[in-house]
VEXDREN-2710 file (C-alpha; in Angstrom, 1 decimal):
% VEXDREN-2710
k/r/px/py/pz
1/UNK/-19.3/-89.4/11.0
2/UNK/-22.1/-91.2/11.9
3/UNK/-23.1/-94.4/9.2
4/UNK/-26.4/-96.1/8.1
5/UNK/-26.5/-99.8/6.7
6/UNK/-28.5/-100.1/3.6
7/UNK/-28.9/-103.1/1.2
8/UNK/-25.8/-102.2/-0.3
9/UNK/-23.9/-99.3/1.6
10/UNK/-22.9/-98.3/4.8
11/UNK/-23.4/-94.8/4.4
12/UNK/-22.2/-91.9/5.9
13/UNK/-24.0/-88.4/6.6
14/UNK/-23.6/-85.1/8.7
15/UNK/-26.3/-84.2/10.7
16/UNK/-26.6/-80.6/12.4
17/UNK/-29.5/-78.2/13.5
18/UNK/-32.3/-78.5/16.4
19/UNK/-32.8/-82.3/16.5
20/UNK/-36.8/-81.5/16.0
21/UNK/-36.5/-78.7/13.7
22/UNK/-38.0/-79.0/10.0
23/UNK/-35.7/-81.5/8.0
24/UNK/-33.8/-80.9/4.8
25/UNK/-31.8/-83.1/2.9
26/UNK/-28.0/-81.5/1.3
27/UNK/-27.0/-83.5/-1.8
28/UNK/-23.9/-82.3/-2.8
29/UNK/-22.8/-83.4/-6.2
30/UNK/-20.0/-84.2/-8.5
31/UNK/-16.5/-84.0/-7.6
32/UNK/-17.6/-82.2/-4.2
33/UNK/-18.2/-84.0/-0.9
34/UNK/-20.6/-82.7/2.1
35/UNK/-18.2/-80.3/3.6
36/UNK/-18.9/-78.2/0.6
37/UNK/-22.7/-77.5/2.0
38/UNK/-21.1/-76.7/5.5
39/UNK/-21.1/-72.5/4.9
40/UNK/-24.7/-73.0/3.8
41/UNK/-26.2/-75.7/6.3
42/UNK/-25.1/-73.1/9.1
43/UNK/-27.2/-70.7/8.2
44/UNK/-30.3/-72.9/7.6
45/UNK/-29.4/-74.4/11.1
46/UNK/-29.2/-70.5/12.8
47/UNK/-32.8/-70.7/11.2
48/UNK/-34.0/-73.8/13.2
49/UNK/-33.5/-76.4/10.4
50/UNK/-32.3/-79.5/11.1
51/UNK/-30.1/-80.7/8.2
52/UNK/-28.3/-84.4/6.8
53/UNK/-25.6/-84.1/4.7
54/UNK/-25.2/-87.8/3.1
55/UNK/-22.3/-89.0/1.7
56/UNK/-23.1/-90.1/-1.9
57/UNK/-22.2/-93.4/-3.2
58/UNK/-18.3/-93.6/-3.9
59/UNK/-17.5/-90.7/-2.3
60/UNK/-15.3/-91.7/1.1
61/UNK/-16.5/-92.4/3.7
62/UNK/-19.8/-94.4/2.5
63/UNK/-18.4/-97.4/1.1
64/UNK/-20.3/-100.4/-0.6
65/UNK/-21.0/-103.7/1.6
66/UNK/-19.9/-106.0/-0.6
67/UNK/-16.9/-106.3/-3.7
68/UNK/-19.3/-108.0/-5.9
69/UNK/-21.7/-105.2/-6.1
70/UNK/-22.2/-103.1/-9.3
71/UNK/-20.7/-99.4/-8.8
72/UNK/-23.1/-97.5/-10.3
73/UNK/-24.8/-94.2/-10.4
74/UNK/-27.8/-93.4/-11.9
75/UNK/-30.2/-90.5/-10.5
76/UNK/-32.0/-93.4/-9.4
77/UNK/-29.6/-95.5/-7.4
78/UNK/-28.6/-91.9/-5.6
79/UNK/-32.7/-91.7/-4.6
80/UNK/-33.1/-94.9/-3.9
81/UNK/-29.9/-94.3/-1.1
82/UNK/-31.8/-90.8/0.1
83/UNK/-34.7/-92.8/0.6
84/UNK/-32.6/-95.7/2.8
85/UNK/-31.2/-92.9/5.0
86/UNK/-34.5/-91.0/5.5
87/UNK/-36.0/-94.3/7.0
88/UNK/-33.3/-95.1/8.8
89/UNK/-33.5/-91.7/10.7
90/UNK/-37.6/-92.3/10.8
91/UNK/-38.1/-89.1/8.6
92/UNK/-41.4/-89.5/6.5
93/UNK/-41.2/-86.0/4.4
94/UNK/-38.2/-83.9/3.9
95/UNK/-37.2/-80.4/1.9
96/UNK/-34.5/-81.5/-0.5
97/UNK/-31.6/-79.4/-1.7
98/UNK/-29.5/-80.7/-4.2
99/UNK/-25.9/-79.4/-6.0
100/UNK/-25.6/-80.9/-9.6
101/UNK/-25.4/-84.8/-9.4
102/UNK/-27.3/-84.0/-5.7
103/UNK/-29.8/-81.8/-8.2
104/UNK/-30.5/-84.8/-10.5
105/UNK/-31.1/-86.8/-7.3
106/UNK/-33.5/-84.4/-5.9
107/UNK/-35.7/-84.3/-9.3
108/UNK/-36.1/-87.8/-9.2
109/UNK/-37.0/-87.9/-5.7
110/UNK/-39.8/-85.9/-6.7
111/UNK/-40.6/-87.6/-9.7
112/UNK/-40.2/-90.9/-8.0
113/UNK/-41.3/-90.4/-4.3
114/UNK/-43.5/-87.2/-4.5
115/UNK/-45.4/-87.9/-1.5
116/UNK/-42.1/-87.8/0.8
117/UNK/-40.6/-84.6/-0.2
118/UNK/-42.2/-81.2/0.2
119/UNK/-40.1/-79.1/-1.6
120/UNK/-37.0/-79.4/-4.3
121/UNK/-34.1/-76.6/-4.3
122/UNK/-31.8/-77.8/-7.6
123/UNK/-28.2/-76.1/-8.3
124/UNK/-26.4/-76.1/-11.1
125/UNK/-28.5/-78.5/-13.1
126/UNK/-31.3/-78.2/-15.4
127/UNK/-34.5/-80.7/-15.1
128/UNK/-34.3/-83.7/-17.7
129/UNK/-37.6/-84.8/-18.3
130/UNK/-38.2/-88.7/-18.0
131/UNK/-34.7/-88.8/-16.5
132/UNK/-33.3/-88.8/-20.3
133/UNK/-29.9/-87.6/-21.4
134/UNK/-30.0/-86.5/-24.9
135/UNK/-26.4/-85.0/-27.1
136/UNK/-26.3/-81.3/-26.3
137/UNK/-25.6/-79.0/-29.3
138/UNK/-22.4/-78.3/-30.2
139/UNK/-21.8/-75.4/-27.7
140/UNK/-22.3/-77.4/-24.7
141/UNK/-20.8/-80.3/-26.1
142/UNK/-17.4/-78.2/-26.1
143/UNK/-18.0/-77.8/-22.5
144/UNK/-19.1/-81.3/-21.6
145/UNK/-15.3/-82.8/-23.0
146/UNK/-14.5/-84.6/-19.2
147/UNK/-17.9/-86.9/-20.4
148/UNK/-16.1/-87.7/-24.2
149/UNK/-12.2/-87.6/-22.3
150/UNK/-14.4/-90.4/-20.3
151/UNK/-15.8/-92.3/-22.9
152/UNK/-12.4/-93.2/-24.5
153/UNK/-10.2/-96.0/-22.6
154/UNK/-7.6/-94.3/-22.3
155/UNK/-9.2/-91.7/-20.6
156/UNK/-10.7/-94.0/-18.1
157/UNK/-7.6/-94.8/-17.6
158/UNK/-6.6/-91.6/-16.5
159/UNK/-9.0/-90.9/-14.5
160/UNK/-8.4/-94.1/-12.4
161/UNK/-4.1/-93.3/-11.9
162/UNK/-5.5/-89.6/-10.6
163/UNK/-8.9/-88.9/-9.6
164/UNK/-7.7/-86.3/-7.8
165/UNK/-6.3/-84.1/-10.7
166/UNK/-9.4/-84.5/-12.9
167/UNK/-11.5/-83.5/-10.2
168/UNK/-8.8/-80.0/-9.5
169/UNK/-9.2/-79.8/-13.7
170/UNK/-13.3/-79.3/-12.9
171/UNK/-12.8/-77.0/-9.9
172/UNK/-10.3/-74.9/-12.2
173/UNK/-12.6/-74.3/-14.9
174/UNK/-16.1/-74.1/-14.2
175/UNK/-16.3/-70.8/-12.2
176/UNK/-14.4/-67.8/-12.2
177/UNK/-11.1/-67.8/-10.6
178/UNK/-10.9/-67.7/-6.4
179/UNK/-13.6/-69.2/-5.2
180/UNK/-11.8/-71.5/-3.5
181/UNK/-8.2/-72.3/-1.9
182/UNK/-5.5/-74.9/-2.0
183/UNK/-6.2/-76.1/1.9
184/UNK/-9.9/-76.5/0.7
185/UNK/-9.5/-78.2/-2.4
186/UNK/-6.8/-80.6/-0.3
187/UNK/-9.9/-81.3/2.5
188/UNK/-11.9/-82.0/-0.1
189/UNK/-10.1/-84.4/-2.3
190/UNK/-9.8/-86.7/0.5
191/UNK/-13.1/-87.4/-0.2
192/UNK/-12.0/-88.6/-3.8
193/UNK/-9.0/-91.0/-2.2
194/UNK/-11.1/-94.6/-2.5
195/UNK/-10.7/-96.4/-5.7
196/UNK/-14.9/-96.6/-6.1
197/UNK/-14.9/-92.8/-6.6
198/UNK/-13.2/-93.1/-9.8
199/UNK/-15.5/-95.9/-11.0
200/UNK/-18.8/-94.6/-9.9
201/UNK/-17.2/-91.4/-12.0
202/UNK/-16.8/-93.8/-14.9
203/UNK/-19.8/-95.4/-14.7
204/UNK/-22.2/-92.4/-14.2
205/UNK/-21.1/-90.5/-17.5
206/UNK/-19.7/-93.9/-19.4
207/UNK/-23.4/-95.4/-19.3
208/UNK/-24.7/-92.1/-20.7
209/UNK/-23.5/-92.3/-24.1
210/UNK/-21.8/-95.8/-24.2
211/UNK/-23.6/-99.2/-24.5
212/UNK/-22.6/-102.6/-22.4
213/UNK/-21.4/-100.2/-19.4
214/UNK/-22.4/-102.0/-15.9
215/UNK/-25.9/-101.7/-14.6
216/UNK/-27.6/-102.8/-10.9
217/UNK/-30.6/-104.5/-11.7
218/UNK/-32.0/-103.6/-8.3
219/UNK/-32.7/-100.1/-9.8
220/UNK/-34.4/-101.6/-13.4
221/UNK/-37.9/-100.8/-12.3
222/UNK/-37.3/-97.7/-10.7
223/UNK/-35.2/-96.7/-14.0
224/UNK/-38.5/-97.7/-16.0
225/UNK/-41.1/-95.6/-14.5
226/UNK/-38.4/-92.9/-14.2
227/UNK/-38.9/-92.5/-18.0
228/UNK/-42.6/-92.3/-18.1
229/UNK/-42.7/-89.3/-15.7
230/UNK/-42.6/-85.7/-17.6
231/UNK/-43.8/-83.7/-15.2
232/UNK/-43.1/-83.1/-11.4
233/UNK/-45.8/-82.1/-8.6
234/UNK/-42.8/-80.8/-6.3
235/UNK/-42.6/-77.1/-5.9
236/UNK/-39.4/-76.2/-7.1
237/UNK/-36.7/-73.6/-6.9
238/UNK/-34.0/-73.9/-9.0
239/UNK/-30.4/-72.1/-8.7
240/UNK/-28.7/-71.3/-11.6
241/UNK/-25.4/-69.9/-11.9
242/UNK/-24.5/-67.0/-14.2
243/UNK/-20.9/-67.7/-15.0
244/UNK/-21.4/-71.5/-14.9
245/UNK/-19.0/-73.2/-18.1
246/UNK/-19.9/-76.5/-17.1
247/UNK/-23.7/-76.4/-17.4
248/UNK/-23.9/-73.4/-19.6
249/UNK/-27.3/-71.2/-18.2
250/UNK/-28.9/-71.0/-21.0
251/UNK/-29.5/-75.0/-20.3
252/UNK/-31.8/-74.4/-17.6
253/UNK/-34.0/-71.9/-19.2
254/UNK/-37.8/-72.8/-21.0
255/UNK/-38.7/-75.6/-18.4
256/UNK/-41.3/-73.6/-16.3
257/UNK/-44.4/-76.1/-18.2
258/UNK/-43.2/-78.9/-16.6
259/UNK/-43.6/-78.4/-12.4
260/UNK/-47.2/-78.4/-12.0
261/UNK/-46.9/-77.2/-8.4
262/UNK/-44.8/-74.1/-9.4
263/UNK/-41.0/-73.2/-10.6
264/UNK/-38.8/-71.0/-9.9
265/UNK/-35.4/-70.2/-11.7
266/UNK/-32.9/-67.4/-10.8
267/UNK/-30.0/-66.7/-12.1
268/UNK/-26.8/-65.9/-9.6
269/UNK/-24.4/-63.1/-11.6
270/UNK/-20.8/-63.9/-12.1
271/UNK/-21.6/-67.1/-9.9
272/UNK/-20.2/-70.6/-11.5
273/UNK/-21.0/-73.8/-11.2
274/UNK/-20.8/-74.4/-7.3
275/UNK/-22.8/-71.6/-6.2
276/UNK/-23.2/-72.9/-2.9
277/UNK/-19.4/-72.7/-2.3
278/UNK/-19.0/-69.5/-4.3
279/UNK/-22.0/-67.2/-2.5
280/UNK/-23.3/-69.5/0.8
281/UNK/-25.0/-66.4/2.6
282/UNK/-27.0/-65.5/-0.8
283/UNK/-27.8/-69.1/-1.6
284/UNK/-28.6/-69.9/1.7
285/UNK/-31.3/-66.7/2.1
286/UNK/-32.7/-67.9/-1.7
287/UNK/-33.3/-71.5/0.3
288/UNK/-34.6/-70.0/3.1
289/UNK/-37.0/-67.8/1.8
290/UNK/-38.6/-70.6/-0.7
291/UNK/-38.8/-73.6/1.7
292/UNK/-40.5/-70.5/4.6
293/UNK/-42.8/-70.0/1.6
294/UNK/-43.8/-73.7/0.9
295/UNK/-43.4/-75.3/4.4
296/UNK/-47.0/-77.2/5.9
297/UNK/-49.0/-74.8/7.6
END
């Protein structure tokens, strides 16, 4: 897997498609790994796009340059690396699809670097204006107990002896049964084997509700004019699944008012929270069709 040096990552990404076809960036998201976008990047590769697959912070085999650096996680942090890697590779605008933490990424690269991405696909996870996490009500607070589990030391704890059977605890519960099998959960979790994927983990939902958590100053400003921005100027398509009991649909619904370039929402029946995983063909011809519609002419 081929690796780019940023200030503070060597990172890793898959790279696939006509070398000079139309790029689009895959951020996968939380506990997944690039593999899970493979069904999907195939099609939009038979279609003559060229796609890159990073491999988000913590998650093997991107790995942080030096011990000393803060493992952290913020949508803004996960931009800022998108950014590094489309520079490295020389790409000035980019399509941007992006699977729950990958979605949060991808909103904030539209509200934070409009003028480099032409178009935003989001599964899984609802816009959050100003990049702002407030308590949900009490229904999707139920759902949300991995973030509270998290919260308490002893949970962190956990966590850290076995990432790897938190992560199968997510994959068991937030979409309806057989989506996926044992040999592809086990390819998968290797991505999860390196002790900063259980402390970006922490960090990411800790920091939400928990004061005195670590922060990266690098990413202050950037995290300040993240909360001033409401509204995004991004055409956006956003993929929501039906049966998802992580992010519970009804979270993703009312939030047309703030894409001033247009929005999109559909919602996948009896689809769960990994939608590309769970339907790749229909996902894939949803992506297809909306970036066709919104590509330069």
């Amino acid at each position: 897997m081929p690796t780019i040096r940023t200030e503070v990552l060597s990172l890793a990404y898959e790279e696939g498609g006509p070398a000079d076809g139309p790029p689009v960036l895959l951020l996968h998201g939380w506990p997944d790994a690039p593999r899970g976008w493979r069904a999907v990047a195939e099609h939009l590769q038979a279609a003559g796009w060229r796609t890159i697959i990073p491999t988000l912070r913590g998650t093997a085999p991107t790995r942080f340059l030096a011990d000393e650096t803060p493992r952290v996680a913020p949508g803004v942090a996960l931009a800022q690396d998108a950014i590094d890697l489309l520079d490295a590779l020389q790409i000035q605008q980019v399509a941007v699809v992006g699977h729950d933490w990958g979605a949060r990424a991808a909103y904030t690269l539209a509200a934070l670097f409009p003028q480099r991405v032409t178009a935003i696909v989001a599964l899984a996870l609802a816009y959050q204006p100003k990049g702002r996490f407030t308590l949900p009500d009490f229904a999707q607070s139920r759902l949300f107990w991995y973030q509270w589990f998290m919260c308490t030391e002893a949970g962190a704890a956990a966590v850290r002896q076995d990432p790897v059977g938190f992560a199968r605890i997510q994959w068991d519960t937030w979409s309806p049964p057989g989506w996926f099998d044992e040999a592809e959960f086990t390819a998968t979790a290797a991505y999860f084997s390196e002790p900063d994927w259980a402390e970006i983990t922490l960090q990411a939902y800790r920091s939400r509700w928990l004061p005195g958590e670590a922060t990266d100053p690098r990413y202050a400003a950037l995290q300040k004019r993240l909360h001033t921005i409401e509204d995004l100027t991004t055409p956006t398509l956003m993929l929501q699944g039906g049966a998802d009991t992580c992010d519970a649909p009804q979270e993703s619904e009312g939030l047309d008012q703030y894409f001033t370039a247009g929005y999109q929402r559909l919602v996948l029946a009896g689809v769960g929270h990994f939608p590309h995983r769970e339907a790749p063909e229909v996902v894939a011809r949803h992506i297809l069709a909306f970036l066709t519609s919104k590509a330069p002419r």
